[in-house]
N, C-alpha and C positions, 0 to 999 in steps of 0.2 A: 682559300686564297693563298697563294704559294707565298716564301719566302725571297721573292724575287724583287718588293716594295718597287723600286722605280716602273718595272715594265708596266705598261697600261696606263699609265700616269703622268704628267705633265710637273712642269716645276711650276706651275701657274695653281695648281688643284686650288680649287677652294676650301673645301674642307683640310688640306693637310696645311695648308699657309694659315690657316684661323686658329687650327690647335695650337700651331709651332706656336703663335704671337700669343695665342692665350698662356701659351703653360712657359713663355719667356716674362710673362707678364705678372704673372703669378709666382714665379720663383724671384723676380726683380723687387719683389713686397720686402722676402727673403733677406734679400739680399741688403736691402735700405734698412731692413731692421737690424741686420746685422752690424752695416758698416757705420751707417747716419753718424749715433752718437762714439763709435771710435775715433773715425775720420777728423770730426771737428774737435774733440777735445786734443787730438793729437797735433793738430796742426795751430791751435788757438792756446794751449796749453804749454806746450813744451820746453820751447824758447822762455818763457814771463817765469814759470814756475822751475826750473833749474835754474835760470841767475835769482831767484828766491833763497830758492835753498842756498844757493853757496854761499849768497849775503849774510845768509844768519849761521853759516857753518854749521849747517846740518848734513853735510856730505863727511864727515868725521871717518868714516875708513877708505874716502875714496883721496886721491890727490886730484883736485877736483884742480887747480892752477893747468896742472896737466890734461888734463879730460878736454880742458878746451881750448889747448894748444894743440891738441894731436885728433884731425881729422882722420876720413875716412881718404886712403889712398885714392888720389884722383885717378890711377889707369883705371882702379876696381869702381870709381863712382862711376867714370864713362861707359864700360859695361853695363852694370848696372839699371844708370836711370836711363840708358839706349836702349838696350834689349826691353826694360820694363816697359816701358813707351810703344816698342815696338809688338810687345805679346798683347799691349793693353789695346791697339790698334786692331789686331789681329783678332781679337775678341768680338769686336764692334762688326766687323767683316763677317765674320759665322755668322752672327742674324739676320744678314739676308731669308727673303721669304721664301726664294730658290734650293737654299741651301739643303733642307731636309731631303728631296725628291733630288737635287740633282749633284751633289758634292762626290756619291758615289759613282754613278753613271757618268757624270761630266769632269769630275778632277783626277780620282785617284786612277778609275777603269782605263783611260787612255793615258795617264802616266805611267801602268803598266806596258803597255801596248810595244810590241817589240822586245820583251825581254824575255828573259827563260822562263821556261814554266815554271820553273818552280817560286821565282817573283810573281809572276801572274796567280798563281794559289794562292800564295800569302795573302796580297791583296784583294784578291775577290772573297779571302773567307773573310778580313773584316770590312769587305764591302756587304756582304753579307749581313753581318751584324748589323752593320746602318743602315742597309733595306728594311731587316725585319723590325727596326725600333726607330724611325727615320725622326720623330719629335723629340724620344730620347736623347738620342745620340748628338743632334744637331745643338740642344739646349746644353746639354751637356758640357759641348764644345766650347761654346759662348761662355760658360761661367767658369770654365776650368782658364781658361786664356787670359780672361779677364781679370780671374783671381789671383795666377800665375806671375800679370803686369802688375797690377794693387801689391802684392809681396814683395818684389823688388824693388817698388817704388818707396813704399814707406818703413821697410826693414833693412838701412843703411850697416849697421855692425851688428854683429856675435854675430851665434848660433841662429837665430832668427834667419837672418839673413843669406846663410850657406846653406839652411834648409832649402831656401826657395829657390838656389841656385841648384840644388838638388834635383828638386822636382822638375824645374825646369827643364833638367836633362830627361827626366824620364818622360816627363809628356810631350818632348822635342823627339825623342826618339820611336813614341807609336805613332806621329805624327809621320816622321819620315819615311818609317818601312809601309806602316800601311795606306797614310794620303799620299805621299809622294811617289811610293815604288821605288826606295833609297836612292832619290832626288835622280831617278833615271843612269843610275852608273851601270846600268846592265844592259842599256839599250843601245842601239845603235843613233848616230849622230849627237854623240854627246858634246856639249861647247859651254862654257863657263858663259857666252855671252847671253842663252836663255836661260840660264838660272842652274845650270850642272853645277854641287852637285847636290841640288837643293839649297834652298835657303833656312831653311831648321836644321840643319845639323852647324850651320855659324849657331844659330841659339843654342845649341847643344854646347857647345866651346866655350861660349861668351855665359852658361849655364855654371859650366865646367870651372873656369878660371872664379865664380862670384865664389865658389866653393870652397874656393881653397882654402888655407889657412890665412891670414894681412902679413902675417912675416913675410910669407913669396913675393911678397911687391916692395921688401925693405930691398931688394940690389938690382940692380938694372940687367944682371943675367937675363930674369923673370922677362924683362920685356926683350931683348934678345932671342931668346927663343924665340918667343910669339912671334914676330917677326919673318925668324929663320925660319917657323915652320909655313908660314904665309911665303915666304919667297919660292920655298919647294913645290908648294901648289902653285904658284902663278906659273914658274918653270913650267912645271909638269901639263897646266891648261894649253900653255903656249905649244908645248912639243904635240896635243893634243889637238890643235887646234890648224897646226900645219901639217901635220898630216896627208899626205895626197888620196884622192878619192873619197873624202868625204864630203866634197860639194862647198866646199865655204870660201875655195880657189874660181869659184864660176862668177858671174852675176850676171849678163843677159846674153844670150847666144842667139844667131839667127832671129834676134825681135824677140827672142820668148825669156823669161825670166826662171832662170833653172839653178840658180847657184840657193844654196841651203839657207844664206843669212839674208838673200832676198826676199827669197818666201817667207819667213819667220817676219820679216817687217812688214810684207805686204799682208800679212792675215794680223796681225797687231794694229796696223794702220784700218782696216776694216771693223773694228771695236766699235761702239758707242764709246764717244768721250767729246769731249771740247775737240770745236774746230781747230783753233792753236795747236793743241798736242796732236790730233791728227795730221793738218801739214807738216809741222816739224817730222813725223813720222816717215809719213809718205817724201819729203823730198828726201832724207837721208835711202829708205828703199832706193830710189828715181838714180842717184848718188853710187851708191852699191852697183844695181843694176849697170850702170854704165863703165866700174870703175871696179868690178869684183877683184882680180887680182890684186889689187894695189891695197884697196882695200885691208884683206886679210893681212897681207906682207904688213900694214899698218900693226895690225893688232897682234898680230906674233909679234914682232919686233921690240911694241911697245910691253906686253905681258911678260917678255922673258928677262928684258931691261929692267923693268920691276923689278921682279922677281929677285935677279942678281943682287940689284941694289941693297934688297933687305936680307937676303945672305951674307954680305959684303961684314952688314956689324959695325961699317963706318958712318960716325953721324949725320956726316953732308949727306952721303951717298944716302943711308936711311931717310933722311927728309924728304930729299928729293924724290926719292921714289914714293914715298908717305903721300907727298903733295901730288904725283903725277899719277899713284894708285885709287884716289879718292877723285879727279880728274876725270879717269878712266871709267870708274865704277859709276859716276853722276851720266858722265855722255852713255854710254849704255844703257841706265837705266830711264832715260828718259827715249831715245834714240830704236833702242832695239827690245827693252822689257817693256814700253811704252806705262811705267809706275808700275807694271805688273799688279795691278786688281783693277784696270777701267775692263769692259767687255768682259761676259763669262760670268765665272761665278771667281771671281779673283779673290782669295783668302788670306795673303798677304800681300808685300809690296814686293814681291820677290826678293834674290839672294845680294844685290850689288849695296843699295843701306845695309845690309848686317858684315858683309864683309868691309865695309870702309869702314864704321865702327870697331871692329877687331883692328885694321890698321892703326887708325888713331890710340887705343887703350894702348896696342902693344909701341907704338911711338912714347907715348907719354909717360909711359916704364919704363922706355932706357933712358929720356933724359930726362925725368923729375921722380928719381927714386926716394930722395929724401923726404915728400912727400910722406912715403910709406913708409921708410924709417923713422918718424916720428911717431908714427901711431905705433909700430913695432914698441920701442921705447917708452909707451905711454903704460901704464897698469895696465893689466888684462881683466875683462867685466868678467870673466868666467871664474879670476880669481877671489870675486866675492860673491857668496852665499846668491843664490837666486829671489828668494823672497828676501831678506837683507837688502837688496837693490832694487829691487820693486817699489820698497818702501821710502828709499834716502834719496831715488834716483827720477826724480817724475819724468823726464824725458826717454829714460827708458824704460817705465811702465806705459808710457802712451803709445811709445815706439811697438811693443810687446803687446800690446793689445790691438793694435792696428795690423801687424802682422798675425796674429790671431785670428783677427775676421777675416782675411783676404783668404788663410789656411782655411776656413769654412766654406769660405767661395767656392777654391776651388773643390772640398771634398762634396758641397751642394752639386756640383755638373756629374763628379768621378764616381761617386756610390751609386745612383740610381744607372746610369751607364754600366759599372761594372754587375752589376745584379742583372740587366736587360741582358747583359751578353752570354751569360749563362739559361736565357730561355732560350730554347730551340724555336719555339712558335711565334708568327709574325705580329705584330701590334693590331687587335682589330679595328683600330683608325684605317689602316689600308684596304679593308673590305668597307667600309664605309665612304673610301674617297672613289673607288672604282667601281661599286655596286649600289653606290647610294647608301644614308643611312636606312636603319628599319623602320619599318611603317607605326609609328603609335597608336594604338587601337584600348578597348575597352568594353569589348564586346562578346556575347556567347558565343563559345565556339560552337560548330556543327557539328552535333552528336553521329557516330557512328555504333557499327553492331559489328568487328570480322573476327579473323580468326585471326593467334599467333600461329607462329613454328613449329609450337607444340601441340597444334588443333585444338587449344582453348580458348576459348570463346574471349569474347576484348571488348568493354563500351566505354568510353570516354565517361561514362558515369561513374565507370566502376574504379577511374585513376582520382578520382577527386581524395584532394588534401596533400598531391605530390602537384610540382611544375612539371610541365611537360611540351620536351623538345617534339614536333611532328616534323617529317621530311617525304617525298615521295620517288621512291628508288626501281628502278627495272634490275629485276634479280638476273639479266642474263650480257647487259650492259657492261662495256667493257673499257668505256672513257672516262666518261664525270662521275657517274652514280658507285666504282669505288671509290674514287675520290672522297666524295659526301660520309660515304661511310667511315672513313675513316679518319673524318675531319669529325664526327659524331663519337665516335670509340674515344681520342684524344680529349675532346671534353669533356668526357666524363672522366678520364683519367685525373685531367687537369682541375675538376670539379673537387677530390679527394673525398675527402669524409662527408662532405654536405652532398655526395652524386647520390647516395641512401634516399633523397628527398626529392628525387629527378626520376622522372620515367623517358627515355630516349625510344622512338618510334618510328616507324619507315612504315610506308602504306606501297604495297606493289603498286609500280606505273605502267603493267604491261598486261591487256587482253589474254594476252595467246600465253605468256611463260607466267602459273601466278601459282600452281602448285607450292605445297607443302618443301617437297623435294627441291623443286626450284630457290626456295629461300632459304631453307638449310645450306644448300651449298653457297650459295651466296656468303651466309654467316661465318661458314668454317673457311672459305678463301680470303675473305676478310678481317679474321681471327676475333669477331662478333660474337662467337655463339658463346664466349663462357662470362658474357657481362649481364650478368643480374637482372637490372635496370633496361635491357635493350628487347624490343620487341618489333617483329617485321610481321606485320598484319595484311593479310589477303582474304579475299572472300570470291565471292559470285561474280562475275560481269555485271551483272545488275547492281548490287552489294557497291564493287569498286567504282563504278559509274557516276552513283549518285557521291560519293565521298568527293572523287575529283569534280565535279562539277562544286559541290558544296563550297569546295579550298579555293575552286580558280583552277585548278589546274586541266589545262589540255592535256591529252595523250594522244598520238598518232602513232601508226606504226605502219613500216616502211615497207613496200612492195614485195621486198624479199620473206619479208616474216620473222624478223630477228627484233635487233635493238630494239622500243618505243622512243619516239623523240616525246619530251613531256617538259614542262616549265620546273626549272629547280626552284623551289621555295621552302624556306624552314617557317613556323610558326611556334611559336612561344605561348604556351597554354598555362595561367596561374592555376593556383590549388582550388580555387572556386569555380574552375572553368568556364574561364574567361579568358578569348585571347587578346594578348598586350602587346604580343610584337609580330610583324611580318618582314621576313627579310630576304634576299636571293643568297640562296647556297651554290650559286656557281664557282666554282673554285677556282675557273678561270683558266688561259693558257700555260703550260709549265710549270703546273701548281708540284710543288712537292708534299706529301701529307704530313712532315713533321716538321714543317716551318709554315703553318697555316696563320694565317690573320681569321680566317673566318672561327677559328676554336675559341681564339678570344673574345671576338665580338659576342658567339653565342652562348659561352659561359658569363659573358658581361650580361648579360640579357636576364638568364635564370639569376644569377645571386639576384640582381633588382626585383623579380618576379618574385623569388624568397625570402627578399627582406621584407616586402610589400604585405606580406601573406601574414 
């Protein structure tokens, strides 16, 4: 089975929606044991036993009068518990039952879609990755976001706290390149009003700023910039967006609906969601449509006015534009992202909440810097001993240990993810969802008598005390049957020291091509012949006859005299031979042979066959 996970596959699969929810179900034990007792002692704890301590003056190296007059910077809390709320959301959204089978074929593949190739590789190699580990990767997702929101949430200051603004940015940014296709800036019809240029690179930012040092938020500079650099983007959306001939100057010509931000509402309004949020939807399209020019003229106009405003540095001028940017970003994001996650496989709430959020943090830094200048001014926790403060400081040991667990959250999704991405070969869940699981059996297998490749005699009597992979291959076949073989070589490869205990077998499928000669070559095109363990057994018509009859297997062969058409099936033979598993080896359309699911499955098969033994 190729590395191509979605083809052949539905986002409905039964089998891959009951893993995902099993093995989300199973790492969520994880996770409760992790967090349970941090979460509550931290929140139940913190507040009662620090005004304890100061009571009895046990805080002796700290100036504890100060400690709780000097909060956490309000622009840095608004990032913060925003962004944290908004990853922890975002979290919740991965576990859709869609997501495994369809995040890469349905979100990232057409978010590349129009861009240079060389985006479109990026993305399809780690779309790749999430084909060939789709429960992986998808779980993964979930706990890493989830753990990402928990960090920021409950690790307000130090070091704790700029880690997870840290991470933040890192996992905002393989997010970006490879689900988003760097939020579409390569593509053609790019407009801040669907979500250009992306909505995770604001988390990257809002990642970026938690990071900082708290001094950056003692001067109103800090929010200044922020600001100024938000005015340059809306500028720059605006000149982007009026543009001539990119369709957002149209809205219904001749009766038809042709302008760029029409259709964008009229396939948003087509969604599954609330009848409410669809009318609202659909009259604003209805609205466009009739009114496209004016329309656009609106939203340049009003984008660039922003924009200005918060270049400007002046604080009317800043507010107003504060107020009429967060305005802007609500009517859009109900209007034209329609919440961005109703319909589809929606992963977030798209880009207009995280950009209004950076307005506000960067509003709130230029005029309540003192805020942050007080915590500037307060003792620095870093300037006391780490265990020393663990100890004297119980709000920051619960604090510490709550950002501790959420750090395991997310290293629970990011380790087994990072380990999956370094196997070539596809998860055999995906031969499983597309071929069925294998047959469970407990039965003798049907003894045979042929010959190998090296015209020595073969009896399944004579393998007894090894597991034993069987398959039935046409040595002259030129589509599936090397496939097969080379999804059998890989397993034994992938098998390693325990392949010693494995015998791998191919029974000719072809009357007419079943020579000595004919399998040799086969071996050597296949690069088979120098595997120990590997043997392609032929005999008589009579001899081959009765075998395939015995397995199940038809054989036909075709007018011309070439190929045989024959049923792909592997069987799984324990050391007592007895077979235990029947499975299909079709490797299927576009299979590649080193990004197989079927290597796994059937190496999943013999270790149980060998453990059993």
């Amino acid at each position: 089975m190729s590395g191509m996970g979605g083809a052949g596959l539905t986002t409905n699969n039964s089998v891959i929606v009951s893993a995902f929810q099993s093995s989300l179900l199973h790492e969520l034990l994880v996770v409760l044991a992790i967090l349970a007792v941090l979460a509550v002692a931290w929140n139940l704890l913190r507040g009662v036993q620090l005004r304890r301590a100061v009571a009895q003056r046990k805080l002796d190296v700290l100036d504890t009068e100060q400690i709780a007059t000097s909060p956490e910077p309000l622009a840095r809390r608004v990032l913060r518990v925003g962004f944290g709320l908004i990853w922890l959301f975002d979290g919740i959204l991965q576990a859709q039952p869609a997501m495994p089978v369809g995040l890469a074929n349905q979100v990232s593949g057409p978010a590349a879609a129009g861009s240079p190739s060389w985006v479109v590789h990026l993305v399809n190699a780690g779309a790749l990755i999430w084909n060939n580990h789709p429960i992986t990767a998808a779980v993964a997702s979930v706990w890493v976001q989830v753990g990402i929101g928990i960090w920021l949430l409950v690790a307000p200051r130090g070091r704790w706290s700029q880690l997870g603004g840290v991470v933040s940015v890192g996992w905002g940014l393989i997010v970006w390149c490879f689900g988003e296709a760097f939020g579409g800036i390569f593509a053609p019809g790019l407009s801040v009003l669907f979500g250009a240029p992306g909505a995770v690179i604001f988390y990257c930012l809002a990642g970026g700023l938690v990071a900082l040092p708290e001094r950056v938020w003692s001067r109103p500079g800090s929010g200044r910039r922020i600001l100024a650099a938000m005015g340059l983007f809306f500028v720059g959306v605006a000149v982007l967006q009026a543009w001539p001939g990119r369709g957002f100057w149209q809205g219904q010509v001749h009766g038809h609906a042709t302008g760029t931000l029409v259709s964008m509402v009229d396939s948003m309004a087509g969604t599954p969601q609330p009848g409410l949020l669809s009318s609202w939807v659909t009259a604003f399209g209805s609205f466009d449509a009739a009114h496209g020019f004016a329309v656009n003229l609106f939203v340049v106009i009003a984008l660039a006015t922003i924009g200005l405003a918060f270049c400007s540095g002046r604080p009317r001028l800043v507010r107003a534009g504060v107020y009429a940017g967060c305005l802007f970003c609500l009517a859009d994001w109900v209007l034209v992202e329609d919440f961005g996650f109703f319909g589809g496989l929606g992963t977030d709430p798209n880009s207009m909440i995280p950009i209004a959020l950076v307005l506000v943090a960067g509003y709130v830094a230029l005029v309540r810097p003192s805020q942050a200048l007080a915590a500037v001014e307060a003792p620095d926790e870093r300037a006391v001993p780490f265990l020393a403060r663990l100890k004297l400081d119980p709000s920051y040991t619960f604090r510490s240990l709550a950002a501790a667990g959420a750090a395991l959250v997310v290293l629970l999704g990011a380790v087994p993810m990072a380990l999956a991405s370094t196997n070539p070969n596809a998860d055999a869940i995906i031969t499983e969802a597309m071929n069925g699981a294998p047959d469970v059996t407990n039965t003798p297998a049907p003894g045979f008598s042929l010959t190998d490749q090296n015209g020595r005699a073969v009896t399944l009597s004579s393998l007894r005390g090894k597991a034993v992979a069987v398959t039935f291959l046409d040595p002259v076949c030129t589509t599936q049957c090397p496939l097969i073989g080379q999804e059998f070589r890989e397993a034994d490869v992938a098998l390693g020291v325990t392949a010693k205990h494995v015998e791998f077998i191919a029974i000719v499928a072809n009357p007419l091509y079943r020579s000595s000669f004919d399998t040799n070559a086969f071996d050597r095109q296949e690069g088979l012949g120098h595997l120990s363990n590997w043997l392609y057994l032929t005999g008589s018509v009579a001899q081959l006859s009765k075998v395939w009859n015995d397995y199940g297997v038809q054989v036909g062969v075709s007018p011309a005299g070439a190929m045989a058409s024959h049923a792909e099936l592997a069987y799984v033979i324990d050391a007592r031979g007895h077979t235990r598993y029947v499975m299909s080896a079709d490797p299927g359309p576009g299979t590649s042979t080193t990004q197989s699911s079927f290597v796994g499955l059937l190496d999943q098969e013999l270790d149980q066959v060998m453990a059993a033994s």
